[in-house]
N, C-alpha and C positions, 0 to 999 in steps of 0.2 A: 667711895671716899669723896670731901667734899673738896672745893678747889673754894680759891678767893679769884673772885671773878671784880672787872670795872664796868660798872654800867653809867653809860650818858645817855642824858633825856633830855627833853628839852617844852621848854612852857610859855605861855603867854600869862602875862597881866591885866587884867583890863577894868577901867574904871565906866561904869554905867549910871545911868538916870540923869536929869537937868542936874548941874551944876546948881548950888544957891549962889554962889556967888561967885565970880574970876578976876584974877588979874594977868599983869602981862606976861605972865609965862605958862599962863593953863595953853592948852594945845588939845583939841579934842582929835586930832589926825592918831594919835600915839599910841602906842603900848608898849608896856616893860616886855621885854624877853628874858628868861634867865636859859643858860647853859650849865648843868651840872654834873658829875661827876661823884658816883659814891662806888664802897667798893659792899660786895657782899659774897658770901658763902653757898653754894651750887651743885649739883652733881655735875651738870654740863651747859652747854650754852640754852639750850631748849629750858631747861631752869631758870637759868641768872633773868634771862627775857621775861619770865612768868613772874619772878619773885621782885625783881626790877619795876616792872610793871606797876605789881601791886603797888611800894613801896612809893612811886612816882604821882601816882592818885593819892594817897594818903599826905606827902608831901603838899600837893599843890592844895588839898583841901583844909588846911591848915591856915592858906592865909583868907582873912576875910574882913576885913573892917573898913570906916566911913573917912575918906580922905579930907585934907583941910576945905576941899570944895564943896562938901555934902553931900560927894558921889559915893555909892558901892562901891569897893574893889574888890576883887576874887584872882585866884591865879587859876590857871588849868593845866594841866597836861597836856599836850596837844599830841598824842600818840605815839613821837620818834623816839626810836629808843637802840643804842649801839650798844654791842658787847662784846668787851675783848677780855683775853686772860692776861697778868700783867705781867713783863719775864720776871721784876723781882718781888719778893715776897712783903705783900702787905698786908695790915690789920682789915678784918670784917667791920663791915659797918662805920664807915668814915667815909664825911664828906671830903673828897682831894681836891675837889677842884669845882669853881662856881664863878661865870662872868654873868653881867649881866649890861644889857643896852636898848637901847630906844628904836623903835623900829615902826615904819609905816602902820596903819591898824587896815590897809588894803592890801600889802603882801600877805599870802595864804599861807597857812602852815605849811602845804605841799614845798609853797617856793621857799621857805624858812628852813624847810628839814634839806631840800636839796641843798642851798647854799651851804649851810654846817654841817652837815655830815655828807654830803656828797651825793648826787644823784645814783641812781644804781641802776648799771647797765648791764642787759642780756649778756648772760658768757662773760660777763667781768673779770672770771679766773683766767680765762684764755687772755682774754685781752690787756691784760697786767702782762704778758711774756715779754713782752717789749721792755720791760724795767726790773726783769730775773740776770740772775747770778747765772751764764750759763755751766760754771763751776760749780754750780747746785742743781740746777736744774735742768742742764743737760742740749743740748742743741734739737733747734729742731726739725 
């Protein structure tokens, strides 16, 4: 049976080749980031991640065109990708959620996926006991 599952990904923007022309607000340090949120239909989480995936490529390759500078711009995927199940019940295939902002073009994706979605640490299930219910989850 299939579950509706929420996948976040997350992408850079980035515009390439000589500018033709600038004014005072081109900025070649920069790139767009977007954070998104869609929801889709799964057996399990090893799915939503596969199907997520996919879906996240095909997003990003969608944007392409010549900015008022005469530069390229393209989006990417940049690999991250989170997957929860939501407690209440929503539609497949809807965008829920999408920010987007400016960010150095020298931060790495590594440090872009740690800052938003969080680093992830060895034994991180252990190491969350410190913030359990121990009315759920029992003394230790």
């Amino acid at each position: 049976m299939k579950k509706i599952f929420s996948v976040k990904t997350l992408y850079r923007t980035i515009a390439f080749g000589q500018p033709t022309k600038i004014d005072k607000y081109y900025r070649e340090n920069l790139d767009l980031i977007e954070e998104r949120i869609v929801t889709l239909k799964a057996r399990n989480f090893e799915e939503a991640i596969s199907k997520g995936e996919k879906e996240a490529i095909k997003y990003a390759s969608q944007t392409k065109y010549i900015n008022p500078y005469g530069q390229k711009v393209k989006q990417e995927y940049i690999g991250s990708i989170d997957v929860f199940e939501p407690f209440k019940k929503l539609e497949a295939n809807i965008e829920i959620f999408s920010t987007i902002f400016l960010s150095n073009k020298s931060i790495t994706n590594a440090k872009l996926t740690n800052n938003m979605m969080g680093k992830v640490y060895k034994n991180e299930r252990k190491l969350r006991r410190k913030f359990l219910n121990s009315e759920f989850s029992g003394k230790v």
